[in-house]
N, C-alpha and C positions, 0 to 999 in steps of 0.2 A: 504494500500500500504506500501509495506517496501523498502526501497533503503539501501544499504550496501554503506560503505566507509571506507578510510584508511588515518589516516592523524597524523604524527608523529610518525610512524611504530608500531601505533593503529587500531584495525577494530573497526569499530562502525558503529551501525546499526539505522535507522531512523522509524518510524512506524508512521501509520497517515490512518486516516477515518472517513469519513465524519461526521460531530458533534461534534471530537474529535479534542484537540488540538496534535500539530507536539512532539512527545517525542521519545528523542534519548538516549542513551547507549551506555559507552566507552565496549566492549568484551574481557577481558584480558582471556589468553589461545593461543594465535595464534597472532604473529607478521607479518604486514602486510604492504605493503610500496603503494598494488595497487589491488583493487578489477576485479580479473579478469571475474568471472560470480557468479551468484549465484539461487541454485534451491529448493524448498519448497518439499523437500521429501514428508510430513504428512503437515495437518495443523499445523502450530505453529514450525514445524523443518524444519532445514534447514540444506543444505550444502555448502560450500562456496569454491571458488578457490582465490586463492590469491599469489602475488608473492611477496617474502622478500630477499632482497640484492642475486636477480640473481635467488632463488630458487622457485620453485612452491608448495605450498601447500593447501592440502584440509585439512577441517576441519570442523565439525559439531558443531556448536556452543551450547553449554549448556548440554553440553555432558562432560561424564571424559574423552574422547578420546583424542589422543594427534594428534595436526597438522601430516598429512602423507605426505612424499617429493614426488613429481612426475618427473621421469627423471631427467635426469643430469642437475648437476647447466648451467647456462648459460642465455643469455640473452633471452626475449622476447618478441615481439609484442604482443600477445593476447591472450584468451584463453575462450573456452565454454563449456558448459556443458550441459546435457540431461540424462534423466532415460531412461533406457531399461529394455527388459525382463532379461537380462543378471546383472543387476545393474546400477547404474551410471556409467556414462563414460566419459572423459573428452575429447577435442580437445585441443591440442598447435600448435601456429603458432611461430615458429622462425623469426629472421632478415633475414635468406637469403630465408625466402619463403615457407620452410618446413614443413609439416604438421605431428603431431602425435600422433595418437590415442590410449591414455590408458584407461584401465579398472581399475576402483579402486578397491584396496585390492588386487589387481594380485601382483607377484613381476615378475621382467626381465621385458628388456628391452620391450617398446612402438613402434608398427609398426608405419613406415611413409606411411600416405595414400597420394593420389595424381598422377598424369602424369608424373611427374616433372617440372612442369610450376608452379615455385612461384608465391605466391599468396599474396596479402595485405591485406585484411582481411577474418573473419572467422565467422560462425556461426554454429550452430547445435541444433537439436530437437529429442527426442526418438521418434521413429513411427513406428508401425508395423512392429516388426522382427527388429530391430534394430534400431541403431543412422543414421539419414539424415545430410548430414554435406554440407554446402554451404559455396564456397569460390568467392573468389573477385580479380581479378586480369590485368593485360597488357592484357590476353585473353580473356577475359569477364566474366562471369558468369559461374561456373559450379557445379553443384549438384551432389552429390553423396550419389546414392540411395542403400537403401538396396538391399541383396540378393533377388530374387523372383519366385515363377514358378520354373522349373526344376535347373533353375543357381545357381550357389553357388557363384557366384561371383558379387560383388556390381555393379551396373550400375550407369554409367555417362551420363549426361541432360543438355546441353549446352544452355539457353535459348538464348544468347547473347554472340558475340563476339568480342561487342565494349569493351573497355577499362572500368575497372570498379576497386572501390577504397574502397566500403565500401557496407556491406549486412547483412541483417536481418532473420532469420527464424523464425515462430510461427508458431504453432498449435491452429484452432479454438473449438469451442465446441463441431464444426459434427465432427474433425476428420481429416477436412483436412486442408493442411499446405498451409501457404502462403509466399512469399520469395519476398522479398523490396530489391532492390541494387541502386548504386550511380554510374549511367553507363554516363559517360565522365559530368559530373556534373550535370544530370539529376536523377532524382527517376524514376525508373521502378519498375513495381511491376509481379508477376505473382501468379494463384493461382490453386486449383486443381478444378475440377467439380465435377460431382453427380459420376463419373466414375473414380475418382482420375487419369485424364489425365490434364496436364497442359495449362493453357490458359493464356492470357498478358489480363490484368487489365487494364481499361481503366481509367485516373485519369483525374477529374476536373481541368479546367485550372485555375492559378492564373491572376488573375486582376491586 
């Protein structure tokens, strides 16, 4: 397991596995005030999102490459990441809610995806034909799925539209993705079938 962090506008990285003891590494290369995601391209490589006094940057660590800016300086709530066929690609979430999805190594500006119903938080996974991007918000839950079939245009999945604050995406090992959100202070989970149609998760009560 590797966890990333940032701590005196340092990144440093954590490594740890079973037998092994916890050993960590300060990364000089890329100034970092806050780990905003991080994705294991290969074994052993990595990409990293990070934000440094207002900017966003990507950067590969252990690499000659120099930290790349994403989008205009400015503040941020959050930020993820996921591979595609297309490459890496990144989600940002501003303070008033805005979502915008860059392609790394493009230049010009980053589309804003979304309805325009700001959102509080953010997640995303590469999956089939593109980035799935799940967001969190006053409207509930809403997923935004790749193109598919004759459409060339991304499709929206509303699981929920209670009030929701915080959400998760993963990819299992068949393939299909699973999406956890924090809906009016509850955990909901949903996930795909053998048919990659969506189902609501049933979870174990606590005691």
């Amino acid at each position: 397991m590797t966890v990333w962090t940032a701590a005196g506008g340092a990144l440093r990285s954590y490594r740890w596995a079973p037998g092994l003891t916890l050993t960590g590494q300060e990364l000089p290369g890329c100034p970092a005030d806050r780990v905003l995601a991080a994705l294991e391209e290969r074994a052993g490589s990595w990409l990293v999102l990070v934000e440094h006094r207002e900017r966003v940057l990507s950067w590969r660590p252990g690499t000659a490459e120099r930290p790349v800016p994403l989008g205009p300086p400015g503040a941020l709530r959050a930020g993820a990441l996921a591979r595609t066929s297309a490459g890496p690609q990144a989600a940002t979430l501003r303070p008033d809610g805005s979502v915008q999805l860059h392609t790394l190594g493009t230049a010009g500006p980053a589309p804003e995806i979304g309805d325009g119903e700001p959102s509080l938080g953010i997640a995303m996974a590469g999956h089939r034909g593109g980035p799935t991007v799940a967001l969190a918000g006053a409207g509930g839950v809403r997923l935004r799925l790749p193109a598919g079939g004759a459409s060339r245009r991304p499709r929206w999945w509303r699981p929920t539209l209670r009030p929701a604050t915080q959400v998760a995406l993963a990819m299992g090992e068949d393939w299909r993705l699973c999406l956890a959100a924090v809906v009016e202070g509850e955990l909901q989970c949903w996930q795909e079938d053998a048919a990659y149609r969506w189902q609501a998760v049933g979870l174990p009560e606590q005691g």
